[in-house]
N, CA, C and O of each residue as an XYZ file, in Angstrom:
704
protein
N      52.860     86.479    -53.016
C      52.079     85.447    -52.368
C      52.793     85.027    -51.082
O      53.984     84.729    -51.176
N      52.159     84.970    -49.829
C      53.084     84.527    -48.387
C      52.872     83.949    -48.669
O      52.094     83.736    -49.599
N      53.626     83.099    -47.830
C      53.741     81.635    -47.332
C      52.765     80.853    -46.259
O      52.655     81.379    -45.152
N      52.113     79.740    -46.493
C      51.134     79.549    -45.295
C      52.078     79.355    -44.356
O      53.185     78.949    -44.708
N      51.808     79.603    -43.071
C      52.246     78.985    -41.467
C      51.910     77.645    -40.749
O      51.157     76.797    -41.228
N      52.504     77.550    -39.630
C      52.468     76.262    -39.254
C      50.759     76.154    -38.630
O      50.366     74.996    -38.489
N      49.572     77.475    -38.193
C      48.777     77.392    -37.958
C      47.910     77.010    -39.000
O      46.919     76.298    -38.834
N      48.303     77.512    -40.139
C      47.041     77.175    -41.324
C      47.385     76.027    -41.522
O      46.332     75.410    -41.680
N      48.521     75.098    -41.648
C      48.179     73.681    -41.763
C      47.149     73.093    -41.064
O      46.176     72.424    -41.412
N      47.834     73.735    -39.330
C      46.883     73.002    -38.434
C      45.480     72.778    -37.937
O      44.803     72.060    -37.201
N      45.422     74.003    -38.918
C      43.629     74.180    -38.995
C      43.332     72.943    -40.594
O      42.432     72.104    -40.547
N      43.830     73.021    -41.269
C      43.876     72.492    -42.507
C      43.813     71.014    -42.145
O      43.198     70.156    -42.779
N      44.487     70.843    -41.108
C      44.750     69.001    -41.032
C      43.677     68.350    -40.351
O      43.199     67.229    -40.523
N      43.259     69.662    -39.189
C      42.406     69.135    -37.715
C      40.852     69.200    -38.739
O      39.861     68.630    -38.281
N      40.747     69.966    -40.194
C      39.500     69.219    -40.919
C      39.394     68.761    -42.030
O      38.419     68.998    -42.743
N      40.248     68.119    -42.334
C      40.785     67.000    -43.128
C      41.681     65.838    -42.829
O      42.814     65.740    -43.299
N      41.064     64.858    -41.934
C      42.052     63.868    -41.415
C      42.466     63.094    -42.188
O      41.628     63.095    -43.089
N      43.494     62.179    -42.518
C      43.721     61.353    -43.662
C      44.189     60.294    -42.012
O      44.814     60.636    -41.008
N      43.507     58.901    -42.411
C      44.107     58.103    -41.724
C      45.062     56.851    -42.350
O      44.733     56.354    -43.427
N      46.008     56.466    -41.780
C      46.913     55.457    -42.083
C      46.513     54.188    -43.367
O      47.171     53.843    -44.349
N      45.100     53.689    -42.839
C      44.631     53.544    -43.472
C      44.535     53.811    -45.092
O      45.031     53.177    -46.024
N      43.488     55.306    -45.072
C      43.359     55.986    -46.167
C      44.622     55.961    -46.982
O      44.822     55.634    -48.151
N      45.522     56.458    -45.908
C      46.955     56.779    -46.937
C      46.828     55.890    -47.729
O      46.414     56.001    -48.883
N      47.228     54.770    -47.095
C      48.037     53.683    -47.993
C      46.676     52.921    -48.550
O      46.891     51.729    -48.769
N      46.045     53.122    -48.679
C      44.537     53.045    -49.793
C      44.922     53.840    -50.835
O      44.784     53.200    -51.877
N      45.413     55.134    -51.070
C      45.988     56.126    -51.892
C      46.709     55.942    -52.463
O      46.665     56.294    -53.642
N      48.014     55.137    -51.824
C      49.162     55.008    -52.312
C      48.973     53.657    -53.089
O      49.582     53.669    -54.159
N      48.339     52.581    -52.851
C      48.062     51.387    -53.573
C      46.762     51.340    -54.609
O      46.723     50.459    -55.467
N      45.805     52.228    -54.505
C      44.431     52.290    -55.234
C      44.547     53.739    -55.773
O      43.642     54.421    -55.292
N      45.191     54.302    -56.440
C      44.971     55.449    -56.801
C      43.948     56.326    -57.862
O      44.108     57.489    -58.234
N      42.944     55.468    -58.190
C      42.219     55.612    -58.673
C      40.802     56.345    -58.055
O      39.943     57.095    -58.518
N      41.108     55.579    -56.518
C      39.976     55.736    -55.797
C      39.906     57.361    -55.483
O      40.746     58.076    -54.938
N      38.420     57.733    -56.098
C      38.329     58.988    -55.537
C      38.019     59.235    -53.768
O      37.165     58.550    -53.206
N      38.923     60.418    -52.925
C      37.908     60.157    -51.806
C      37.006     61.541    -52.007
O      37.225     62.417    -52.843
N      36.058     61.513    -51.136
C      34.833     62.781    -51.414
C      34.686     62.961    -49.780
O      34.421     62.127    -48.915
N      35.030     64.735    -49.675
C      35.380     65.091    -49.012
C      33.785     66.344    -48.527
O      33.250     67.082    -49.354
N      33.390     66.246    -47.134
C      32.305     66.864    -47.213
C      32.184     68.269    -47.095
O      32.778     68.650    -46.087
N      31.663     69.172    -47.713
C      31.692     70.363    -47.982
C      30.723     71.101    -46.901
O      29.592     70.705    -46.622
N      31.338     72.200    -46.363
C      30.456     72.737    -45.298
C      29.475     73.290    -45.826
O      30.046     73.458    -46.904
N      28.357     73.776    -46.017
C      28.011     75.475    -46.627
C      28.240     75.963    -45.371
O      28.530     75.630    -44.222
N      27.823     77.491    -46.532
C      28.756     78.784    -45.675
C      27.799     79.056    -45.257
O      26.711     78.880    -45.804
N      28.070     79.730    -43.791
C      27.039     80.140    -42.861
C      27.006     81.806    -43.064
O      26.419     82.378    -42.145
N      27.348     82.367    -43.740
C      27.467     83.511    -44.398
C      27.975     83.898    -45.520
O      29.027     83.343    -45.838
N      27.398     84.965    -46.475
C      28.238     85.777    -47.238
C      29.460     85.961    -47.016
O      29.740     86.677    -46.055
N      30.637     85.337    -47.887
C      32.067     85.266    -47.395
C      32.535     85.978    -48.797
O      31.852     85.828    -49.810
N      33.880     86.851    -48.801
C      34.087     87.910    -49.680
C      35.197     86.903    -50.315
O      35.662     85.854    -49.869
N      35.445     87.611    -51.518
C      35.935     86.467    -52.696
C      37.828     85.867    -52.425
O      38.659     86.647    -51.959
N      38.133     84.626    -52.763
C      39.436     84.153    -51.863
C      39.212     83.835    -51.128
O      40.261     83.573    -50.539
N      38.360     83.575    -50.515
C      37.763     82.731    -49.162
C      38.041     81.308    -49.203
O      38.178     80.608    -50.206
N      38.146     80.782    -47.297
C      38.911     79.527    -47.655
C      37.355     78.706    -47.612
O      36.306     79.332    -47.764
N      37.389     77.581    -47.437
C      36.146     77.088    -47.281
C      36.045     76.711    -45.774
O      36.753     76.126    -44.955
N      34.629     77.426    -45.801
C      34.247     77.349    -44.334
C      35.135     76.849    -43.576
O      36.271     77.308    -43.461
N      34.591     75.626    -42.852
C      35.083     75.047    -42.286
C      36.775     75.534    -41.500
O      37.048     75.632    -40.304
N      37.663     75.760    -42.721
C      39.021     76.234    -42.322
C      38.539     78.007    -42.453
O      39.217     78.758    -41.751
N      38.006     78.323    -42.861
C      37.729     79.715    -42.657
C      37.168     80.155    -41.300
O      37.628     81.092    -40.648
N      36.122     79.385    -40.936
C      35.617     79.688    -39.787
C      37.273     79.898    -38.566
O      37.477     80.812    -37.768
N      38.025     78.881    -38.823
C      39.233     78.537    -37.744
C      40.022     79.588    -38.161
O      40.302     80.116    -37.084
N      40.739     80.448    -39.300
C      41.209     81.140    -39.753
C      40.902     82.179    -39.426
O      41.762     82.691    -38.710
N      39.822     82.954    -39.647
C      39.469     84.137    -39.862
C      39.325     84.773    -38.284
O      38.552     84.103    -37.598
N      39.880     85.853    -37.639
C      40.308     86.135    -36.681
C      38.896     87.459    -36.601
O      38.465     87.705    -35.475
N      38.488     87.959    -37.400
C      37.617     89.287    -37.443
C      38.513     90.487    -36.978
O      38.093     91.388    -36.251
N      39.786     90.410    -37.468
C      40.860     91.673    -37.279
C      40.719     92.878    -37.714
O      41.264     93.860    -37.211
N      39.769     92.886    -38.949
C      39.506     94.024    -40.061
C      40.637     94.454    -40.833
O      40.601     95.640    -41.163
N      41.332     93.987    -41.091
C      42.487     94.129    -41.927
C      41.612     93.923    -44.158
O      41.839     94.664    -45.115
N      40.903     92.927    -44.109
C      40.194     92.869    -45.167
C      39.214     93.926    -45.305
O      38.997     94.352    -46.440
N      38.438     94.530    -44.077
C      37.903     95.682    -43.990
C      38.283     97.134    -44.951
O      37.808     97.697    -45.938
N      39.546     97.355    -43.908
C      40.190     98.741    -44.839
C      40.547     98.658    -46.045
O      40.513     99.580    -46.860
N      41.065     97.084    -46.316
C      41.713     97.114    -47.641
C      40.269     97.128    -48.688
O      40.464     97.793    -49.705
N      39.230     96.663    -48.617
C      37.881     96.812    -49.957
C      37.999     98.219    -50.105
O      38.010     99.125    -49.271
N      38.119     98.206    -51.830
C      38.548     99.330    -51.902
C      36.902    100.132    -52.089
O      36.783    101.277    -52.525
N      35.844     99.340    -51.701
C      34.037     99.705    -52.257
C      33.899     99.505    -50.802
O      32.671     99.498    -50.718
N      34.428     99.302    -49.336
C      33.674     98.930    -48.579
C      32.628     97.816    -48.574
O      31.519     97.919    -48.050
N      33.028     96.897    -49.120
C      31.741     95.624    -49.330
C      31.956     94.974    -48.344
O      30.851     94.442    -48.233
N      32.692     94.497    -47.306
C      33.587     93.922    -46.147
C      32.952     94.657    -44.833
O      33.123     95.801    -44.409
N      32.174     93.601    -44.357
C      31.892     93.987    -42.850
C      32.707     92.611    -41.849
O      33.131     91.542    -42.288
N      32.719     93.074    -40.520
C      32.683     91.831    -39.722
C      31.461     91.641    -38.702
O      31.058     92.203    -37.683
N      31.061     90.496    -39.550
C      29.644     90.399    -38.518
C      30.032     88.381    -37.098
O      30.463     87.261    -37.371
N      29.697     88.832    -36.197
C      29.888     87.781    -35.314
C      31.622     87.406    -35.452
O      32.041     86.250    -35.508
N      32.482     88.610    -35.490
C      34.171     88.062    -35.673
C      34.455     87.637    -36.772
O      35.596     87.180    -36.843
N      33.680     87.593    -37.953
C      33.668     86.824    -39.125
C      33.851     87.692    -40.303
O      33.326     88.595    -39.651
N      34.068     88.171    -41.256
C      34.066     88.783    -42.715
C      32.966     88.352    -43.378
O      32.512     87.223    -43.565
N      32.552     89.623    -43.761
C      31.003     88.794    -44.444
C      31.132     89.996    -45.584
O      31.470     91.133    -45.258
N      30.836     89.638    -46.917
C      30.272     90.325    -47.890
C      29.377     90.863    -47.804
O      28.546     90.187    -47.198
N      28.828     92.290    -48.243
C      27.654     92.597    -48.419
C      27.060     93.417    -49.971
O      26.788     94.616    -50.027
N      27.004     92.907    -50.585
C      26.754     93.685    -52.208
C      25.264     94.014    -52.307
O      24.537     93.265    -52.959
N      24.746     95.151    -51.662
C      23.709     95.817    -51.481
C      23.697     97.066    -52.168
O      22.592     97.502    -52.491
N      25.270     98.084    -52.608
C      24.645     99.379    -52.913
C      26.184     99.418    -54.302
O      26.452    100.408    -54.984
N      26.987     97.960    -54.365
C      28.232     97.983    -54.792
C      28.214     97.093    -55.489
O      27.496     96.196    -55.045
N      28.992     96.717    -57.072
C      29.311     95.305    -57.189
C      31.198     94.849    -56.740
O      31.981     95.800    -56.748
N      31.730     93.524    -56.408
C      32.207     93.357    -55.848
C      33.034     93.163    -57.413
O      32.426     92.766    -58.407
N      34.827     93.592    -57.426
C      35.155     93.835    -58.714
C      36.216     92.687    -58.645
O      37.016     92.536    -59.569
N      36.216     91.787    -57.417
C      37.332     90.570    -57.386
C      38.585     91.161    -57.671
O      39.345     90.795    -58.568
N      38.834     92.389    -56.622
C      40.157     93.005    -57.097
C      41.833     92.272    -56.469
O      42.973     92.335    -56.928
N      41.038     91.367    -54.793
C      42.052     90.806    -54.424
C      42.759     91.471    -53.290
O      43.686     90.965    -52.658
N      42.231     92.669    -53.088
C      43.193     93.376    -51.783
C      43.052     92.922    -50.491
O      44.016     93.001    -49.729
N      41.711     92.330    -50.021
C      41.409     91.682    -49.298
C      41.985     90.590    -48.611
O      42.000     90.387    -47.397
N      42.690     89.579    -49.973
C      42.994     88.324    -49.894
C      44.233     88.861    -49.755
O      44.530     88.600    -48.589
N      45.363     89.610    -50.378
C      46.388     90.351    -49.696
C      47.272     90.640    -48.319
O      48.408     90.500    -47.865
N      45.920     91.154    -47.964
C      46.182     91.822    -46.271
C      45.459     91.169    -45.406
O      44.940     91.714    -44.432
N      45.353     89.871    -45.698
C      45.299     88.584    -44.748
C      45.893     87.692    -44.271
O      45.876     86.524    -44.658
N      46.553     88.189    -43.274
C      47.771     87.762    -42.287
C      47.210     86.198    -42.422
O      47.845     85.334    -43.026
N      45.915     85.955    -41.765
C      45.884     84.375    -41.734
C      45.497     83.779    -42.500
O      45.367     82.601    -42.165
N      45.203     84.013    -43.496
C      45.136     83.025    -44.877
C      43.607     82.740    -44.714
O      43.398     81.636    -45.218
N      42.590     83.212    -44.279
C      40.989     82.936    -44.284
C      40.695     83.274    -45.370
O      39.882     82.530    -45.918
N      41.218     84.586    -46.240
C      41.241     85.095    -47.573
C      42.644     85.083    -47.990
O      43.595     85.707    -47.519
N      42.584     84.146    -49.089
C      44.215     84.090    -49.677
C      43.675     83.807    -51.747
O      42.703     83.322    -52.327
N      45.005     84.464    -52.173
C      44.699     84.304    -53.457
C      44.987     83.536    -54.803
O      45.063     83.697    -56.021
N      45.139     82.255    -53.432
C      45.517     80.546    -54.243
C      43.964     80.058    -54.051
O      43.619     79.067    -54.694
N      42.994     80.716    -53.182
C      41.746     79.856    -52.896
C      40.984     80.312    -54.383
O      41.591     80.815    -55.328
N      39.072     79.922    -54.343
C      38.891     80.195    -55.531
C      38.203     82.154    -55.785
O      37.757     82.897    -54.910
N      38.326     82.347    -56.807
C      38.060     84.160    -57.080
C      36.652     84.046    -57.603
O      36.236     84.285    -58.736
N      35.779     83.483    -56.153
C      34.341     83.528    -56.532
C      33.500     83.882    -54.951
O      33.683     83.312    -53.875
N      32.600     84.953    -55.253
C      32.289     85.093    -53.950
C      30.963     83.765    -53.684
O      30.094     84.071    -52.868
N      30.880     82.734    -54.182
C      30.007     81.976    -54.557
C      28.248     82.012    -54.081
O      27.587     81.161    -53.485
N      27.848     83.391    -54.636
C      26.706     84.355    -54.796
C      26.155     83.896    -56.451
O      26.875     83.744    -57.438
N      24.964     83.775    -56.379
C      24.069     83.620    -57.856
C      22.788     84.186    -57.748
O      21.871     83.961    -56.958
N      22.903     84.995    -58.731
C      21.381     85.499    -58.832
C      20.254     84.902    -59.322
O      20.161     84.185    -60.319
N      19.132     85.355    -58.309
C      18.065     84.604    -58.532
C      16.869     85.511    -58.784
O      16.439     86.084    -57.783
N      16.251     85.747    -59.943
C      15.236     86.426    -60.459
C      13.519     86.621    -59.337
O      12.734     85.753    -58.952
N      13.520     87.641    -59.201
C      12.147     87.862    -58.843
C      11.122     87.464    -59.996
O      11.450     87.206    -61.154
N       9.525     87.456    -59.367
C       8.481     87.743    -60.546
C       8.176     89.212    -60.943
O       7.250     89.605    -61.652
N       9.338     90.085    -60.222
C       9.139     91.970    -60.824
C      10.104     91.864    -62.354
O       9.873     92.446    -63.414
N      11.045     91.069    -62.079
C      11.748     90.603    -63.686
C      10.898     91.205    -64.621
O       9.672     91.124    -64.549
N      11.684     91.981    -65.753
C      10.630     91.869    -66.678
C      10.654     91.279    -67.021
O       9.498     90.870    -67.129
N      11.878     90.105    -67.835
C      11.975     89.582    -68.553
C      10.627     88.104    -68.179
O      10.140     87.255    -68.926
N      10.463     88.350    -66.931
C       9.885     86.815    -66.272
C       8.598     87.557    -66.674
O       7.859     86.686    -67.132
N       7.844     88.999    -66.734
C       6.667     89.499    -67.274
C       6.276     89.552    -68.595
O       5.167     89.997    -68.888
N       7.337     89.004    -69.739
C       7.704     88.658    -70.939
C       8.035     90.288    -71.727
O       8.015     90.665    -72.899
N       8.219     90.706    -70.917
C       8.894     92.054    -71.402
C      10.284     92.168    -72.245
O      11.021     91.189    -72.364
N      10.574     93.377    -72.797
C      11.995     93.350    -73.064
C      12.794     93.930    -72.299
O      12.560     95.106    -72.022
N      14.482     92.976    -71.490
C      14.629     94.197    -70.979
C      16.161     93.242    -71.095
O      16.056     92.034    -71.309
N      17.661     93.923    -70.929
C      18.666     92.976    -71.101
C      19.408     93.777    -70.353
O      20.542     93.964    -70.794
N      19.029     94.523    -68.972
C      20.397     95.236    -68.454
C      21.256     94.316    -67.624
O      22.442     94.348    -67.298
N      20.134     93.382    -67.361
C      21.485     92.532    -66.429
C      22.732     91.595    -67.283
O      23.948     91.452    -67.154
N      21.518     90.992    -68.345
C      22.979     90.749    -69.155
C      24.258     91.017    -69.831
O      25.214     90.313    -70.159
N      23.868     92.677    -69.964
C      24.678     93.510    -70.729
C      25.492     94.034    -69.998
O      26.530     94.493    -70.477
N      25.194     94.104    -68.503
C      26.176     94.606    -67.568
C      27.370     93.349    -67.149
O      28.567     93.591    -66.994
N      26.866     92.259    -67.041
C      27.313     90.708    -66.240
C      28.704     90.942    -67.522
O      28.621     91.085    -68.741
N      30.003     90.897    -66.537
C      31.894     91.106    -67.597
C      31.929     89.496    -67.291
O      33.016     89.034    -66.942
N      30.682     88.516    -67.415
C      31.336     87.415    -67.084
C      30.402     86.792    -68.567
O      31.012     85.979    -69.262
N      28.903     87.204    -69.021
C      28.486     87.324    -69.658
C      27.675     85.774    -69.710
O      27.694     84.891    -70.568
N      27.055     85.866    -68.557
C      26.776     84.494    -67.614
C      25.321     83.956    -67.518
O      24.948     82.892    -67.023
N      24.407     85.173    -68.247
C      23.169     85.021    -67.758
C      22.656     85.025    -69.348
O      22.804     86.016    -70.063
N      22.100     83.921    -69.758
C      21.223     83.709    -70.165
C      20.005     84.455    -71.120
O      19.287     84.833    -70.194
N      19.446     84.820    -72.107
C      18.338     85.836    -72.474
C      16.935     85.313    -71.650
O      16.033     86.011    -71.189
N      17.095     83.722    -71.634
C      16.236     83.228    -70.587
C      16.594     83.023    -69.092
O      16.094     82.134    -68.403
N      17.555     83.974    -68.628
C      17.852     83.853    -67.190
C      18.481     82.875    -66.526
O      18.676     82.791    -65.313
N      18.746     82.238    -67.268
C      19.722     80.849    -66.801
C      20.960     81.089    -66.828
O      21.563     81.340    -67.872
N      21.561     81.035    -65.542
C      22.962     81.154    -64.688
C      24.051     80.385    -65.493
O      23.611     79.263    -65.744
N      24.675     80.473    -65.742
C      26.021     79.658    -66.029
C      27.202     80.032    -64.767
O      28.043     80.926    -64.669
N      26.782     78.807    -63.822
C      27.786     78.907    -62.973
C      29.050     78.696    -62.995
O      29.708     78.684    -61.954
N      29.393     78.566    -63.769
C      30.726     78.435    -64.814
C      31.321     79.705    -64.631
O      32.329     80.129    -64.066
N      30.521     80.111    -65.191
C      31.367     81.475    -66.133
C      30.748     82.436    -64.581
O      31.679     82.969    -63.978
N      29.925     82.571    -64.213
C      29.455     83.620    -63.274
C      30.314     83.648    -61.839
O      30.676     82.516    -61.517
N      30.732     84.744    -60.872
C      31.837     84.388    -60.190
C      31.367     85.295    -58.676
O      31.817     85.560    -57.561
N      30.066     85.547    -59.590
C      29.369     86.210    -57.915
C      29.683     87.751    -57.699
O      29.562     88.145    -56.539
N      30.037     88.596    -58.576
C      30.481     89.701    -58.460
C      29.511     90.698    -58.188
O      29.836     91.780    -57.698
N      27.751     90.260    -58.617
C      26.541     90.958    -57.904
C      26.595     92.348    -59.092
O      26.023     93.360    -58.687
N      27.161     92.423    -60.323
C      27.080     93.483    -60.906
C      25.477     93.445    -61.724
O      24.803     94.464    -61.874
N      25.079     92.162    -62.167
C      23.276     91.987    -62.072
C      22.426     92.640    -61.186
O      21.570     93.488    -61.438
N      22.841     92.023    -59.837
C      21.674     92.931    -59.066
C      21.639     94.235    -59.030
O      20.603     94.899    -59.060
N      23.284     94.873    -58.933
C      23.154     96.358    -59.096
C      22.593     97.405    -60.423
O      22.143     98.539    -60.584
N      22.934     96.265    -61.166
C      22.241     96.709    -62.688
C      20.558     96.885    -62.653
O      19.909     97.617    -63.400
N      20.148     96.213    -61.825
C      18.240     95.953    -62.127
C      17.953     97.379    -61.876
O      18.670     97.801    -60.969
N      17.007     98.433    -62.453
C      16.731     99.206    -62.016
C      15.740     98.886    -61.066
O      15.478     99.619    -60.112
N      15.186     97.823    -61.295
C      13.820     97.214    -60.366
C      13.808     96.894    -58.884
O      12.996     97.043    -57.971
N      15.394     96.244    -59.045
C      15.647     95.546    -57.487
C      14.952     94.349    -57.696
O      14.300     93.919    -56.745
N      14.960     93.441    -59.219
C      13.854     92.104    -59.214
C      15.599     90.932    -59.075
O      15.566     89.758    -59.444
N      16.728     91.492    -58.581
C      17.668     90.543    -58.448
C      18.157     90.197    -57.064
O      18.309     91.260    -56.462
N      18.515     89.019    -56.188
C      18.904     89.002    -55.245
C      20.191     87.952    -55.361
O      20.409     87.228    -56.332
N      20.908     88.027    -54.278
C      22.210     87.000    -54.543
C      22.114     86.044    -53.693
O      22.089     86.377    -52.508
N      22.057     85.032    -53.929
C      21.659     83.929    -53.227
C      23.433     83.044    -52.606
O      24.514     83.355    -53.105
N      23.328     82.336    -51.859
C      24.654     81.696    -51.869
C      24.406     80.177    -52.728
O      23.331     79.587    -52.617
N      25.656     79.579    -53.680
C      25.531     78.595    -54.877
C      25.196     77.489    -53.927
O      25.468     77.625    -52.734
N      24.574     76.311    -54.415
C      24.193     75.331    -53.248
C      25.270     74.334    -53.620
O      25.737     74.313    -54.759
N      25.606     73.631    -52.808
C      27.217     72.640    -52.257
C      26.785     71.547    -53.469
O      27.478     70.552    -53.679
């Protein structure tokens, strides 16, 4: 595991300000939760990702996360790293987060590409058919006989959609 640098703080601090104030609100009220606002992601971001916000400042579009997917799921679109689980599922192997000099992908962040599948009406199961390949494939074992996600347990790895023979699965990004 590197070590962060004096830049990833500084991206870290410049979007998360704590003021004097706050501090010592912290230090005397410690009870008080503060709630901190969450960006969504303006793209498919590959798993170890920091959150936006410091990702956007981080992530250089070097391609270093590129070579290392060992499936090619890793593009850079607009300078950015973007997932794409269209012909692959993504196996959260971590090489990515590795050979990331700047910490945009690091493997203290969380090991979720935060992707959820969302059922078409070609589903069979939604045609009241029998059919259980997506569940039987999902190593997280996340989905439901009635299609209901357990975002818990599910970590975005897209091995559902690749399972459908139908193509009735798409990966949506989890909402904030």
């Amino acid at each position: 595991m590197q070590g962060k640098n004096e830049q990833y703080y500084q991206a870290y601090l410049s979007h998360h300000h704590i003021s004097r104030r706050r501090l010592l609100r912290g230090v005397f009220h410690p009870v008080e939760k503060v709630v901190e606002k969450h960006i969504v992601r303006l793209a498919t971001r590959p798993p170890f990702a920091a959150e936006e916000a410091l990702f956007l400042i981080a992530c250089t579009g070097c391609g270093d996360c590129v070579s290392a997917c060992p499936h090619h799921l890793i593009q850079i679109q607009q300078h950015k790293a973007v997932l794409e689980i269209d012909y692959m599922s993504c196996n959260l192997c971590g090489k990515c987060a590795e050979v990331c000099a700047r910490h945009a992908l690091h493997p203290a962040f969380k090991k979720d590409t935060e992707l959820r599948p969302h059922f078409s009406n070609q589903c069979l199961i939604k045609q009241h058919q029998a059919c259980s390949s997506c569940q039987q494939q999902c190593p997280q074992q996340a989905i439901s006989v009635d299609l209901v996600v357990d975002n818990e347990r599910c970590n975005g790895c897209g091995e559902c959609k690749i399972s459908c023979f139908l193509s009735a699965i798409n990966l949506q990004q989890m909402p904030a």
